[in-house]
C-alpha positions as CSV (number, residue, x, y, z in Angstrom):
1,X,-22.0,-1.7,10.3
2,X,-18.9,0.2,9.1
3,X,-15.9,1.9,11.9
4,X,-16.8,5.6,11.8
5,X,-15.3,7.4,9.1
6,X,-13.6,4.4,7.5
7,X,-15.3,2.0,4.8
8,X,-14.1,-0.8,6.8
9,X,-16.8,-3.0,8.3
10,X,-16.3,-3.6,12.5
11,X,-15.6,-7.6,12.2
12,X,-12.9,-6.8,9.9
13,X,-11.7,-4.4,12.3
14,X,-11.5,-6.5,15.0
15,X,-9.9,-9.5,13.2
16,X,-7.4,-7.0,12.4
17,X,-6.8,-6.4,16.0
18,X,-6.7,-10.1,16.6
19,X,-3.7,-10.9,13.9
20,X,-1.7,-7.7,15.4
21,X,-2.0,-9.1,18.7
22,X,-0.9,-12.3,17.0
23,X,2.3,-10.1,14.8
24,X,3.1,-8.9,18.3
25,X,3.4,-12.6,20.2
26,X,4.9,-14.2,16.8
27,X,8.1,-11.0,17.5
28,X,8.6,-11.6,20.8
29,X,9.4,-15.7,21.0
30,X,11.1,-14.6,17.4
31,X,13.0,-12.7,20.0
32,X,13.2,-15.5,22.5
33,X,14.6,-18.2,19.6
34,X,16.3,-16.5,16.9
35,X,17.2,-19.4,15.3
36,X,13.7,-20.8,14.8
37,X,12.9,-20.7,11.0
38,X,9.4,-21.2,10.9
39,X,8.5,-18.4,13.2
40,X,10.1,-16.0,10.7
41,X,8.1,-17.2,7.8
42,X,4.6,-17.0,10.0
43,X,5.6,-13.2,10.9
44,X,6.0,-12.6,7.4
45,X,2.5,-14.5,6.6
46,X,0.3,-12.8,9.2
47,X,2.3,-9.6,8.2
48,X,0.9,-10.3,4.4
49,X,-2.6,-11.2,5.9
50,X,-2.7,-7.8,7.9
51,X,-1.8,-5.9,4.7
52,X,-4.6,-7.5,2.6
53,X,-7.4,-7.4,5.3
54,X,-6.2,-3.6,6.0
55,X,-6.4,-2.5,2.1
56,X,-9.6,-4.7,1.2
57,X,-11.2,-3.4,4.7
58,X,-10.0,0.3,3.8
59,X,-10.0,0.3,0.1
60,X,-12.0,1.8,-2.3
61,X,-12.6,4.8,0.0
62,X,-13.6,7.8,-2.0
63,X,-12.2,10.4,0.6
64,X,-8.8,9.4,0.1
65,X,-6.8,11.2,-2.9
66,X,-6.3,8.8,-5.8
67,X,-8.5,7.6,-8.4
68,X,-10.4,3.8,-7.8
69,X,-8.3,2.1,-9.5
70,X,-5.0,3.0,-7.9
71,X,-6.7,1.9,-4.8
């Protein structure tokens, strides 16, 4: 089952949501403890995870411009 008008299947979609709930809780205590290394590196690895589930979920879509392999 694929999100209307998207090529992006629905459990895709909603793990999606999950990490950007995730991205959001990881910026706040970021916030909270500046000084806290490790949190910086996870908000940059769940930042990398959104981007690949986001263009392997999205991508090859043939109503975007572009050919398939730029996608």
């Amino acid at each position: 089952m694929l999100l209307p008008g998207t090529q992006m299947h629905i459990v895709t979609f909603i793990f999606v949501c999950i990490e950007i709930v995730i991205f959001f809780y990881l910026m706040i205590y970021r916030f909270a403890r500046p000084d806290d290394r490790t949190t910086f590196l996870n908000i940059i690895l769940i930042f990398l995870l959104i981007v690949y589930n986001v263009t392997g979920g999205l991508l090859p879509d043939p109503n975007l411009p572009g050919s398939y392999f730029i996608q």
